[in-house]
KOLROVEX-268493 format. One record per residue: residue number from 1; residue in three letters; x, y, z of N, C-alpha, C in turn. Coordinates in nm, 3 decimals, m for minus. Each point is the difference from the previous one (the first is absolute). Last residue first. Layout:
[NUM, "ALA", [X, Y, Z], [X, Y, Z], [X, Y, Z]] ...
# end
This chain:
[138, "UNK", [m0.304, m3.146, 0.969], [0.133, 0.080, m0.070], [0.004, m0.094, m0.117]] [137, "UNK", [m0.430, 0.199, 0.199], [0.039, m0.094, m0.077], [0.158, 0.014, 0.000]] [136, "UNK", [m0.433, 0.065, 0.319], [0.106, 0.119, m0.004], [0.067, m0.098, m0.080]] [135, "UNK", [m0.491, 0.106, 0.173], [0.059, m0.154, m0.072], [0.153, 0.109, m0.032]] [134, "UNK", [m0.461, 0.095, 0.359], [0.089, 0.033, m0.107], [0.102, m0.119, m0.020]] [133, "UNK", [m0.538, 0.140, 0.191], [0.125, m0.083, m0.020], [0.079, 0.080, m0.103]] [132, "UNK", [m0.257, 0.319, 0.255], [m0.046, m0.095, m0.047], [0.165, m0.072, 0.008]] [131, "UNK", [m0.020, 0.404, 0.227], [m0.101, m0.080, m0.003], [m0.099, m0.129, m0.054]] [130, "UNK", [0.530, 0.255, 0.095], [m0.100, m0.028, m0.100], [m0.119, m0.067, 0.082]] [129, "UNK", [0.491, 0.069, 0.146], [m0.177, 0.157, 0.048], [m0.084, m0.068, m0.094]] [128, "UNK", [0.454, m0.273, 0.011], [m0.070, 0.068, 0.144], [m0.165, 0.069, m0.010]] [127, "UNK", [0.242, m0.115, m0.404], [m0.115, m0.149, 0.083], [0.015, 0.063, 0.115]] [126, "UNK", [0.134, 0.324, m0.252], [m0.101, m0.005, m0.059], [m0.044, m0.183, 0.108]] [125, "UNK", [0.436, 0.198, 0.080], [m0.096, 0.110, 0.043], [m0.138, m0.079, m0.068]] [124, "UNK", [0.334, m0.208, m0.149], [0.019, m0.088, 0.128], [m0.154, 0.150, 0.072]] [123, "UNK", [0.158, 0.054, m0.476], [m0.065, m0.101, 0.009], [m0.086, m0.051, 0.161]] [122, "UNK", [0.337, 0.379, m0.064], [m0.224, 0.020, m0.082], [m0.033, m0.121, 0.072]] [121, "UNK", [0.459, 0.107, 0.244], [m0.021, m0.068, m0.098], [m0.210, 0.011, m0.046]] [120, "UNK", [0.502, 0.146, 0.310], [m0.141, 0.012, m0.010], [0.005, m0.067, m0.096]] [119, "UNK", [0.440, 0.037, 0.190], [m0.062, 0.072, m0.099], [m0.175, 0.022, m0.013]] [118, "UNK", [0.200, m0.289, 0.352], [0.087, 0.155, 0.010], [m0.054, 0.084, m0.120]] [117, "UNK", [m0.172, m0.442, m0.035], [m0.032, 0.050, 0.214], [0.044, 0.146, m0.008]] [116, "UNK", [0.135, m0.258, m0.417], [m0.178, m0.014, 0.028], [m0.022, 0.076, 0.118]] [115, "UNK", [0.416, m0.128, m0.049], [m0.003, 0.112, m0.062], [m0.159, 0.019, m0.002]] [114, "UNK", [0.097, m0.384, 0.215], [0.064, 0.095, 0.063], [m0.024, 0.174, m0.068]] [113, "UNK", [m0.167, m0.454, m0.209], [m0.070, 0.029, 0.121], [0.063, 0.137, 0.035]] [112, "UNK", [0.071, m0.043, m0.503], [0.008, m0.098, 0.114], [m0.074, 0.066, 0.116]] [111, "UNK", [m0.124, 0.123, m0.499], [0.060, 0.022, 0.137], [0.038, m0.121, 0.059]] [110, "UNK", [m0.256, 0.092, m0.400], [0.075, m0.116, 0.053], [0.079, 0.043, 0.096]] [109, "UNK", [m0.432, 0.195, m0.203], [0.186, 0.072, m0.024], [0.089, m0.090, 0.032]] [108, "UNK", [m0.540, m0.086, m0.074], [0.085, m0.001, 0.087], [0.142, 0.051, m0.081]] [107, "UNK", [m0.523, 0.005, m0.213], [0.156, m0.033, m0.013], [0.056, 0.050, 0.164]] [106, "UNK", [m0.552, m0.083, m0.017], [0.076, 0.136, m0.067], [0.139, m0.083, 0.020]] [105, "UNK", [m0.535, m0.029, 0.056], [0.059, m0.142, m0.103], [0.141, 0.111, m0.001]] [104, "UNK", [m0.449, m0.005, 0.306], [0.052, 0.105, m0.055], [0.148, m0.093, m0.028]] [103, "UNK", [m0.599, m0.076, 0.098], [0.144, m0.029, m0.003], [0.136, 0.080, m0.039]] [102, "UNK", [m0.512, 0.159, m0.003], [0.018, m0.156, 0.115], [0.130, m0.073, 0.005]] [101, "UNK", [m0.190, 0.533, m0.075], [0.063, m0.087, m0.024], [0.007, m0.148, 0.033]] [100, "UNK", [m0.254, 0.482, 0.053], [m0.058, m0.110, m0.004], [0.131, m0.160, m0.054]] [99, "UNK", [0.031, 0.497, m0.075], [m0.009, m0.028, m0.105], [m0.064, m0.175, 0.054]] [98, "UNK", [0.171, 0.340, 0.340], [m0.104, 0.052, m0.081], [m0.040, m0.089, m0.128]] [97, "UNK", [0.382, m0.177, 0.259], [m0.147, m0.002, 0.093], [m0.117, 0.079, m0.092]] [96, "UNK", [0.380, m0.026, m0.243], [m0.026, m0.146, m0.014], [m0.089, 0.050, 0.178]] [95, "UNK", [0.246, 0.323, m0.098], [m0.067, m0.008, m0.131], [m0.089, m0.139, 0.038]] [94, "UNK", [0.277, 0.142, 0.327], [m0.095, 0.112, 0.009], [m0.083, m0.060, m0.153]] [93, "UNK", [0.388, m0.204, 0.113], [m0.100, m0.020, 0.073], [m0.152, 0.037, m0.011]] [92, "UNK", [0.363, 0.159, m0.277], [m0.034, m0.171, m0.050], [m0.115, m0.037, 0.084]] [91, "UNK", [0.253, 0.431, 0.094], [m0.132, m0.023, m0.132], [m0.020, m0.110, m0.024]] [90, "UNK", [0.342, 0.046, 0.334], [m0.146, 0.039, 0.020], [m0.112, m0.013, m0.095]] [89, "UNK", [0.393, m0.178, m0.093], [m0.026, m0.052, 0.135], [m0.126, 0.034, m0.003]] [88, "UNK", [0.295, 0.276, m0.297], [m0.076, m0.123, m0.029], [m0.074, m0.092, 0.061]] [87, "UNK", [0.021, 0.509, 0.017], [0.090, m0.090, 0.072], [m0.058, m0.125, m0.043]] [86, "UNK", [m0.113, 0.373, m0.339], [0.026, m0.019, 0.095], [0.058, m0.095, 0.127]] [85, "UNK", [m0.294, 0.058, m0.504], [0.155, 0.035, 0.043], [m0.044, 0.000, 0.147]] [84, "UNK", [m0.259, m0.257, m0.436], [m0.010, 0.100, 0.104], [0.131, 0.081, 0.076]] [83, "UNK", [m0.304, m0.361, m0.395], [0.109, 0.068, 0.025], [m0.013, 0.093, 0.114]] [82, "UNK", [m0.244, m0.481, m0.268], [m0.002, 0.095, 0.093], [0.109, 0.099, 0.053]] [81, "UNK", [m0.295, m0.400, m0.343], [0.135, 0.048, 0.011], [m0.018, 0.134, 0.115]] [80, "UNK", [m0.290, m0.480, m0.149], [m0.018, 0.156, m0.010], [0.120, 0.026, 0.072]] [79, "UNK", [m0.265, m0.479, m0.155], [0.079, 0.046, 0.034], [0.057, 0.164, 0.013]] [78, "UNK", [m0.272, m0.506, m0.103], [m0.015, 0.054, 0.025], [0.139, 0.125, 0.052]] [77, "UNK", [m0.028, m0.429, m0.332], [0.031, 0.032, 0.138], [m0.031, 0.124, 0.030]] [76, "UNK", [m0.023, m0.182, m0.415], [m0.088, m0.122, 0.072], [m0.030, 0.071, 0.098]] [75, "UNK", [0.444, 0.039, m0.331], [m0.142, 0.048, 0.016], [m0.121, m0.100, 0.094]] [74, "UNK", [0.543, 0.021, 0.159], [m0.072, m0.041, m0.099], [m0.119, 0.039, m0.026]] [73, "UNK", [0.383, 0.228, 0.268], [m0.092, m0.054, 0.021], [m0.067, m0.045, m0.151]] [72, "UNK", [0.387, 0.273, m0.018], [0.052, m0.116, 0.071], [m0.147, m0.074, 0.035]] [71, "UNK", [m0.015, 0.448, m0.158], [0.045, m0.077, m0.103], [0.035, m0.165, 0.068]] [70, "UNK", [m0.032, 0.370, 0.324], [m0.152, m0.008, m0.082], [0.026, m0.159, m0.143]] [69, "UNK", [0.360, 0.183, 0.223], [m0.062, m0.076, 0.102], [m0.088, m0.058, m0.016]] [68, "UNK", [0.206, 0.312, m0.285], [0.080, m0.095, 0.063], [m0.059, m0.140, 0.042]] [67, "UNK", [m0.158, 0.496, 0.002], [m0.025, m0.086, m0.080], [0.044, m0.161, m0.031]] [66, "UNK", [0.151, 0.264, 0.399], [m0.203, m0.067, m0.048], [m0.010, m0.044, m0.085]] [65, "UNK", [0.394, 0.184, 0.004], [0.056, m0.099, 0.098], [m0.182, m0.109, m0.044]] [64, "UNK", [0.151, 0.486, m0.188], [0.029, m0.138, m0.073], [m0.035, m0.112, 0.071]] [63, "UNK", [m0.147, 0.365, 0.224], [m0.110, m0.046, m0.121], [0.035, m0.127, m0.118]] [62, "UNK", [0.297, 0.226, 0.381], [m0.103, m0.062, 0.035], [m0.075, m0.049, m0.083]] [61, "UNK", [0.297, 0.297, m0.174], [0.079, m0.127, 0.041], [m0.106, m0.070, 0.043]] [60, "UNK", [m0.144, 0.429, m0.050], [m0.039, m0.102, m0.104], [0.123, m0.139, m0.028]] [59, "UNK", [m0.055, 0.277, 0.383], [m0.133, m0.016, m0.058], [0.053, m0.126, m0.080]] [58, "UNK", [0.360, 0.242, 0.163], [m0.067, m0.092, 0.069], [m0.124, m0.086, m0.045]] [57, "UNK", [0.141, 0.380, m0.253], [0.094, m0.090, m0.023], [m0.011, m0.175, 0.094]] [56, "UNK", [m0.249, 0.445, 0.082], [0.009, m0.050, m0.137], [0.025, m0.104, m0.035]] [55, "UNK", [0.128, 0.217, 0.400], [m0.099, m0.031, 0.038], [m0.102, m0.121, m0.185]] [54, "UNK", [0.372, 0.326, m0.022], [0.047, m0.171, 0.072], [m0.094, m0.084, 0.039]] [53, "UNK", [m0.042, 0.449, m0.190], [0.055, m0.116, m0.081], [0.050, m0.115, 0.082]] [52, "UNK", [m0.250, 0.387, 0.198], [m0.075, m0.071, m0.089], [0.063, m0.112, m0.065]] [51, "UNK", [0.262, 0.096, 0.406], [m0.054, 0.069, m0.092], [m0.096, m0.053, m0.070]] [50, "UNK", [0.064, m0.014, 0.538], [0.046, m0.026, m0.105], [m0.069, 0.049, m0.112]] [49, "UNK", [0.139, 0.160, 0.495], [m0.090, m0.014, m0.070], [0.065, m0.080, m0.155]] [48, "UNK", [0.200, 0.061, 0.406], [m0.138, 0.015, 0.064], [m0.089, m0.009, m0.090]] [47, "UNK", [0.444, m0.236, m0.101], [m0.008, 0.174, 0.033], [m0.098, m0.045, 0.053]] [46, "UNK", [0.139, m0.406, m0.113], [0.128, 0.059, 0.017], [m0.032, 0.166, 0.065]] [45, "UNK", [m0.351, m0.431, m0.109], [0.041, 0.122, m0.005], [0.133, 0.089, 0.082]] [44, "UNK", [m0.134, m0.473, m0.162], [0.036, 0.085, m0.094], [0.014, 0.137, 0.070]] [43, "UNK", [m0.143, m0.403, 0.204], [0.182, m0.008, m0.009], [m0.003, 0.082, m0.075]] [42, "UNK", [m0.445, 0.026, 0.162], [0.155, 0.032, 0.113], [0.112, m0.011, m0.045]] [41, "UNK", [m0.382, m0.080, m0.272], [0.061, 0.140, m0.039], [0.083, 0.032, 0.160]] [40, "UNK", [m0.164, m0.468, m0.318], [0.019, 0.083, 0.131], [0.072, 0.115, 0.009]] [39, "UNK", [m0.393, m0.266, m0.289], [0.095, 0.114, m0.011], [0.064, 0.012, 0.138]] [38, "UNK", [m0.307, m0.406, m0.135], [0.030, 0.086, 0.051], [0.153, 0.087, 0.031]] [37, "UNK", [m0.389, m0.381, m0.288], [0.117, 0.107, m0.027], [0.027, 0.053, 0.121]] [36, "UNK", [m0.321, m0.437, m0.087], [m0.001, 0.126, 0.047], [0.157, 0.055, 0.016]] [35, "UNK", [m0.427, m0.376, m0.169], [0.155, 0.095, m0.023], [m0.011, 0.081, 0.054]] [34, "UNK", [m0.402, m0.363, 0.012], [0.046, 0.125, 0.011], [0.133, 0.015, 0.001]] [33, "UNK", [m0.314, m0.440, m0.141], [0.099, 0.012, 0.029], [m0.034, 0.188, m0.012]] [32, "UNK", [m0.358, m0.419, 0.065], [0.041, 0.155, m0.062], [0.121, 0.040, 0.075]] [31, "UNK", [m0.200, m0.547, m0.043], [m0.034, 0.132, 0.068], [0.092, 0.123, m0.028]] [30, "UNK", [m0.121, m0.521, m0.018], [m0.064, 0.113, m0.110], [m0.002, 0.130, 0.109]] [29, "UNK", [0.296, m0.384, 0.122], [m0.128, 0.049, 0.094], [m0.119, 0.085, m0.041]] [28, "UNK", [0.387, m0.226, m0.227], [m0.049, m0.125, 0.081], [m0.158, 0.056, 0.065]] [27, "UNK", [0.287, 0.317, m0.258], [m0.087, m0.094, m0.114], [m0.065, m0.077, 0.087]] [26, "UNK", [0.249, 0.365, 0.263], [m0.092, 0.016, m0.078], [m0.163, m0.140, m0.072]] [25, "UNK", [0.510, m0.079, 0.202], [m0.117, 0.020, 0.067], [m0.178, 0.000, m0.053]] [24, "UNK", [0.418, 0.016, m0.255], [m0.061, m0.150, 0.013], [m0.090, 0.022, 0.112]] [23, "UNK", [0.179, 0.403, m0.094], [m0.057, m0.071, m0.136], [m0.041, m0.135, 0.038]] [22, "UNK", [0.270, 0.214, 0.322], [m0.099, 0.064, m0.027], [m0.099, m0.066, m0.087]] [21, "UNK", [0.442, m0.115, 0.002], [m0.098, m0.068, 0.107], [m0.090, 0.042, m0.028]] [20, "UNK", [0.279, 0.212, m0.281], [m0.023, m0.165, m0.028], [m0.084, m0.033, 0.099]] [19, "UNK", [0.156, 0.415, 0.124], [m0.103, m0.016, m0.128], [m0.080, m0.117, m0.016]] [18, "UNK", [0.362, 0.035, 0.290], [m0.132, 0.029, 0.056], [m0.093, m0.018, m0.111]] [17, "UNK", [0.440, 0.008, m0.179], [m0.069, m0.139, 0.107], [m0.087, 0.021, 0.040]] [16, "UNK", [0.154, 0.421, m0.125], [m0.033, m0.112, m0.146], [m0.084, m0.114, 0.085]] [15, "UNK", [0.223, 0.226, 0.250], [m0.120, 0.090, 0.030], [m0.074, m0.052, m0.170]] [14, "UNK", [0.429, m0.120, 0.184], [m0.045, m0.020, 0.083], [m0.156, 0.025, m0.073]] [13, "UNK", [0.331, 0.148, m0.229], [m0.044, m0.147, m0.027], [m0.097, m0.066, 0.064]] [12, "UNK", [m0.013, 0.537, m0.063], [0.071, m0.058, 0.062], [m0.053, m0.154, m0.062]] [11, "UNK", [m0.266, 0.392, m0.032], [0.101, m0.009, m0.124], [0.099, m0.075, 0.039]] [10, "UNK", [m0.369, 0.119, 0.267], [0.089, 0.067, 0.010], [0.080, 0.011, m0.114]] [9, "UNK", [m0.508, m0.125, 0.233], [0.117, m0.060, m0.111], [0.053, 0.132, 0.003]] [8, "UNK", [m0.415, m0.218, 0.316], [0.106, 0.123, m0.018], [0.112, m0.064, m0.107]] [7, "UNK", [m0.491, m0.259, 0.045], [0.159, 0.005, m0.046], [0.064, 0.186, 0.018]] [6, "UNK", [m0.519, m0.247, 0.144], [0.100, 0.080, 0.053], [0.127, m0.028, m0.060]] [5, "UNK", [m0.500, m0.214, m0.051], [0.134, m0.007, 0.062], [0.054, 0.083, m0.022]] [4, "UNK", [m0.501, m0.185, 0.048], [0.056, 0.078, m0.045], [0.160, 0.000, 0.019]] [3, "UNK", [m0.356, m0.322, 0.074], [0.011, 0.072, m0.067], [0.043, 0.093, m0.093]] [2, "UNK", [m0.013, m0.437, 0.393], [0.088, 0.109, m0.086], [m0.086, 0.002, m0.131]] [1, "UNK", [m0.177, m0.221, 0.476], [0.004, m0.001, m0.145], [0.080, 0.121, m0.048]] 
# end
C-alpha cells in the first residue's frame, strides 16, 4: 500500500511530469505527496567555502521550485514541502529511508543509454540503491 511518496523536484519538465504522476498516484492511493528540494552544493562550490549569498540565492530558487509544486496538487491531497543541500543521489536516498517512503515519483534527464553510462545520472543512481519502488517519468 502507498502512502507516502517521494517527488525530488528540480524545476525541470522532466520533474513537472513527475509531478503530474505523482498526483494521480496520490488521489488513486489517498496518499501524502513529500517535495523535496535538493541544493546541490557539488556543482556550486567553486572554493572550499561558499558565501552566505549564494547559499541564499540557492535557497530561495529552491523555495520557488516547492512552491511550484505545492500549487500543482489539488486541495484534498495531502502534502509537505522539503529543502536540503547536498549530493542529490544521496539526500534523496537518505531522505526517503528516514522519512519511511513507499514510492519515490522523480523526472529522468532523457539521456540516452551511452551518455547515461559515462555521465552518471540521479535518476539511474536512485533505482539502483533505493529501497523502495521507484517510478522514473520521462
Amino acid at each position: 500500500m502507498v502512502q507516502n511518496i517521494l517527488v525530488p523536484v528540480d524545476g525541470s519538465e522532466g520533474s513537472d511530469r513527475a509531478v503530474t504522476y505523482a498526483i494521480a498516484m496520490a488521489e488513486a492511493c489517498s496518499a501524502k505527496i513529500n517535495f523535496l528540494y535538493v541544493a546541490n552544493i557539488n556543482q556550486l562550490a567553486i572554493n572550499a567555502c561558499l558565501s552566505d549569498a549564494i547559499l541564499e540565492a540557492v535557497t530561495k530558487a529552491g523555495n520557488v521550485i516547492l512552491d511550484r509544486a505545492m500549487e500543482m496538487v489539488p486541495s484534498g491531497i495531502d502534502k509537505e514541502a522539503f529543502s536540503e543541500t547536498g549530493s542529490p543521489a544521496v539526500v534523496i536516498l537518505d531522505f526517503a529511508a528516514a522519512g519511511n517512503m513507499d514510492l519515490i515519483v522523480m523526472g529522468s534527464r532523457g539521456l540516452g543509454l551511452v551518455k547515461g553510462v559515462l555521465l552518471g545520472s540521479v535518476s539511474q543512481y536512485i533505482v539502483e540503491q533505493s529501497k523502495c519502488p521507484v517510478m522514473v517519468v520521462k
